[in-house]
C-alpha positions in Angstrom: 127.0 103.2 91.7 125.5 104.2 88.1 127.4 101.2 86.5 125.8 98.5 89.5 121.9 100.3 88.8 122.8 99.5 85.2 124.0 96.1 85.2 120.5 95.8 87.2 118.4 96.8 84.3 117.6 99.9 85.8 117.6 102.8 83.0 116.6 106.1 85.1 117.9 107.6 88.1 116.2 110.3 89.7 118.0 112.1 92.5 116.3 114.6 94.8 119.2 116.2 96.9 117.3 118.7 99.0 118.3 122.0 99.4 121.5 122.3 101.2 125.0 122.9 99.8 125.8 119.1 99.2 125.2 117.9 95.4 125.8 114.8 94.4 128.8 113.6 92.3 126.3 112.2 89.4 123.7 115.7 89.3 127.0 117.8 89.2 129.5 116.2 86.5 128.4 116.5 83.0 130.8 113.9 81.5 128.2 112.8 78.8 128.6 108.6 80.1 125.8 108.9 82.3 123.9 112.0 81.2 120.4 110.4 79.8 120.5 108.0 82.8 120.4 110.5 85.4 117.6 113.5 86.4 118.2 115.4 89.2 116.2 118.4 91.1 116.4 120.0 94.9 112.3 119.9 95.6 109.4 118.7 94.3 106.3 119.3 96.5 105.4 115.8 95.8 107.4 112.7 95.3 104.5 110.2 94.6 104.6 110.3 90.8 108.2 109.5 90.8 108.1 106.9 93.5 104.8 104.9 91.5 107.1 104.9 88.4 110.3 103.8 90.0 111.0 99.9 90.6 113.5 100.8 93.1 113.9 103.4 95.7 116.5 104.7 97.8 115.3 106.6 100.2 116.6 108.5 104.0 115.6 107.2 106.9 112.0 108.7 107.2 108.8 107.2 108.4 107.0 108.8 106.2 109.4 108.1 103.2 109.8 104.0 104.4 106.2 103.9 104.6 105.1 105.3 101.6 107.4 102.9 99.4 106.5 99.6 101.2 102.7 100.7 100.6 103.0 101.0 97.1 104.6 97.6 97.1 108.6 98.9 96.1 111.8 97.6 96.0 113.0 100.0 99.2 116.9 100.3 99.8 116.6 102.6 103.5 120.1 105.0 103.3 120.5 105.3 107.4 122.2 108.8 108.3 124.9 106.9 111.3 126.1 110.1 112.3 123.2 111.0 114.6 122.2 110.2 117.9 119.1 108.0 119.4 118.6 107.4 115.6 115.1 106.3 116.1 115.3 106.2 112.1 118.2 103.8 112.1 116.1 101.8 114.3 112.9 101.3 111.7 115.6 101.0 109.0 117.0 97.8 110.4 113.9 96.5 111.7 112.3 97.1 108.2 115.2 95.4 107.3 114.6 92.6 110.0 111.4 91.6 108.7 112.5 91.1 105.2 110.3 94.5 103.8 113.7 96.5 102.7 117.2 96.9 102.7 119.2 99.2 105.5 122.7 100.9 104.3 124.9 103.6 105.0 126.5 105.9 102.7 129.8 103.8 103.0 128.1 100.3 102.2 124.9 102.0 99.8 126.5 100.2 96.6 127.9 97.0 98.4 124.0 96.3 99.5 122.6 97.2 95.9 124.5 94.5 94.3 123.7 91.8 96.9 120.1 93.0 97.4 117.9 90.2 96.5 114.3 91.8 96.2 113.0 88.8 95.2 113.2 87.3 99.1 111.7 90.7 100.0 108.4 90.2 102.1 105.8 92.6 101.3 104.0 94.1 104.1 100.5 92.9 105.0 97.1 94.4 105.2 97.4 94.3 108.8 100.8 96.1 109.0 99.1 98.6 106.3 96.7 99.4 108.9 99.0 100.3 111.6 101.4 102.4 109.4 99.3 105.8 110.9 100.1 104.9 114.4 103.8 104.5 114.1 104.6 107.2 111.8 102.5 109.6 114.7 105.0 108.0 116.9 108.0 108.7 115.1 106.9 112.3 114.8 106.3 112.3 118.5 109.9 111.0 119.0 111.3 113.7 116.7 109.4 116.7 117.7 110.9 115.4 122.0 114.5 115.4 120.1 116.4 118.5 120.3 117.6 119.8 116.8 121.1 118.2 115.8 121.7 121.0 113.2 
């Protein structure tokens, strides 16, 4: 995936990985190809500064995280988790997607959809659907907090 971000023009990658067991291949090898390319950390209490810098973001499935790209005007590739149920995230993914705002991926298809994206095609959301982005991320939360935990 470094190699496709590169033939891209992108330069940096910054990877926040949370803080579970899982690290990801590129924040845990030190094989010197990819060293100055790649930044990694668990948790940052805000992501803002990184996400104004970046000119493309790959992002979970969040409201919150979806919304906050699109409204600074990003390139937004939406990573969907398919392994849970009444994935209301997968949902706004694809219809993110459907409206031309963002890509939607899996993990298994994440680099097939970064080298076809074409975020020149990518419609950027309106000051009407600014407005509104309040409303459904409220909702979402509603939906989430009604879910039972799938830990």
């Amino acid at each position: 995936m470094l190699r496709a971000l590169r033939a891209f023009g992108y330069t940096k990658l910054r990877v926040q990985y949370g803080r579970g067991k899982f690290v990801p291949r590129a924040c845990g090898e030190d094989d010197g190809l990819f060293d100055e390319m790649v930044d990694c950390f668990r948790f940052k209490p805000s992501l803002t500064h990184d996400m104004q810098r970046a000119g493309l973001i790959i992002s979970h499935a969040g409201a919150g995280s979806i919304f906050e790209a699109l409204r600074m005007g990003k390139n937004l590739i939406v990573v969907i988790n398919d392994r849970l149920m009444d994935n209301h995230q997968a949902e706004l993914a694809e219809e993110m997607q459907a409206l031309g705002h963002s890509y939607a991926a899996t993990c298994s298809n994440l680099l097939d959809v970064i080298q076809s994206s074409d975020f020149g095609s990518r419609t950027p959301l309106s000051p009407e659907q600014l407005g509104v982005i309040p409303s459904v991320i409220s909702e979402e939360l509603r939906h989430a907090a009604a879910r039972p935990s799938q830990d």
